[in-house]
C-alpha positions, 0 to 999 in steps of 0.5 A: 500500500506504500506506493498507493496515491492517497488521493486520485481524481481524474476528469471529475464531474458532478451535473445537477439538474435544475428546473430554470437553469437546465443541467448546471456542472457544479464539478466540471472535469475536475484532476488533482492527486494528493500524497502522504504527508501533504495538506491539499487546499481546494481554494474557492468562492462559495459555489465554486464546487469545493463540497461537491467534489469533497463529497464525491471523494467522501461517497456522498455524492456519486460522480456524473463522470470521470473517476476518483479513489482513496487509498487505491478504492474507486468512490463508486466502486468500493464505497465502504473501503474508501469510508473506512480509509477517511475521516469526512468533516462538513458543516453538517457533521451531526453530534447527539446532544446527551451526550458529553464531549467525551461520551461522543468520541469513545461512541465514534471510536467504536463504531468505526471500529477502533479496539474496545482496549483501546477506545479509551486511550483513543478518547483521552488522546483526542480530548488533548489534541483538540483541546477539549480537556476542559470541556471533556464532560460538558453535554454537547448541547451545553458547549458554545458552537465553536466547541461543537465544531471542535469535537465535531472534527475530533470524532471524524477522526476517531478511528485514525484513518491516513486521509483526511477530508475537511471541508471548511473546518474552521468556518465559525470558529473565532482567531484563537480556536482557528489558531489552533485548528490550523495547528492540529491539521499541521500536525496531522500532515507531520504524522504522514497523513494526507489531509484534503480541506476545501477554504476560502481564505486565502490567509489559511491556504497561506500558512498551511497548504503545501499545495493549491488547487484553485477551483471556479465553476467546478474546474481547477484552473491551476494547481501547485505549490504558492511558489511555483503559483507566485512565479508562474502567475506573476504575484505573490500574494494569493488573493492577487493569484486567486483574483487573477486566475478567475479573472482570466476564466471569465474573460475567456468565456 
């Protein structure tokens, strides 16, 4: 499995069908690979396709055309392998409220499959990377929303799958619990996982991305290191790349 691509997309695509609009291609023959070790940003404005093409590597959604696979498993294909392979965080990510922080993790630990000798190890480890030791107890429908957030991401994780899928983790959470977001996802990619999250700020792509992939209208208009951006689009600042390159796909409709 050491030389499996974690993540493989080729000619993605996702059509809808909307009643004004006729067929609308939310994912538009989408390509990307994704390696150990590696924070992959899918960088875009809301509507650009980010979670739908999270989604299809998720099983969530199934693919219109083209392929993908995680850890060497088609999406469509092997949908079981490849949920066992991630840990899928969205904006819908859903906790029971009775339950405490704590409670929650050990629960998910389980049902993915984590040892009963070692749920607990798994569960305190969590609390800790997260951040959640003060809270730990806390019933989940007594913790502030930015709280919520943070153990809805740790029980994705649970089971310590090596690809990470993380769709705008970060979104609701104020600068300090950001912060420190942005340091567990580090720490994910230094532990050799590969870690796959959808933004649109351009700062946290920044300071996290090894690389980028910048998608608008469900296509990657480009993909590669802020470097090899900066050098071949010709600025240094990602917003300015960011602009430009929707700017040039518009203009050339």
């Amino acid at each position: 499995m050491m030389d499996t691509v974690p993540v493989e997309v080729r000619e993605l695509r996702k059509a809808f069908r909307d009643e004004s609009r006729g067929t609308v291609a939310a994912v538009d023959g989408a390509s990307f690979t994704c390696a150990r070790g590696e924070v992959f940003g899918l960088l875009g404005a809301n509507g650009a396709g980010k979670t739908t093409t999270l989604r299809m590597l998720a099983t969530i959604l199934q693919p219109t055309g083209g392929a993908a696979s995680v850890m060497g498993h088609n999406v469509v294909e092997e949908p079981q392998r490849v949920r066992e392979s991630i840990g899928f965080y969205t904006a819908s990510t859903a906790l029971y409220p009775r339950l405490t922080a704590r409670e929650t993790l050990a629960f998910f630990a389980r049902i993915n499959g984590v040892a009963e000798r070692s749920v607990k190890e798994r569960t305190e480890e969590l609390v800790s990377v997260f951040g959640l030791t003060e809270y730990a107890d806390v019933l989940v429908d007594k913790l502030s929303q930015g709280m919520k957030q943070k153990v809805s991401i740790a029980r994705t994780v649970a089971h310590d799958p090596p690809v990470l899928i993380f769709d705008e983790p970060t979104v609701g959470l104020d600068v300090l619990n950001a912060i420190e977001m942005q340091k567990v996802i580090a720490r994910f990619r230094d532990a050799g996982k590969t870690v796959v999250f959808s933004t649109h700020i351009m700062s946290e792509a920044e300071k996290l991305c090894d690389r980028i992939a910048v998608i608008h209208r469900g296509r990657i208009l480009a993909c590669d290191t802020l470097e090899e951006l900066r050098s071949s689009i010709g600025h240094h600042y990602l917003e300015d790349i960011f602009v430009s390159l929707v700017e040039r796909c518009d203009g050339g409709d």
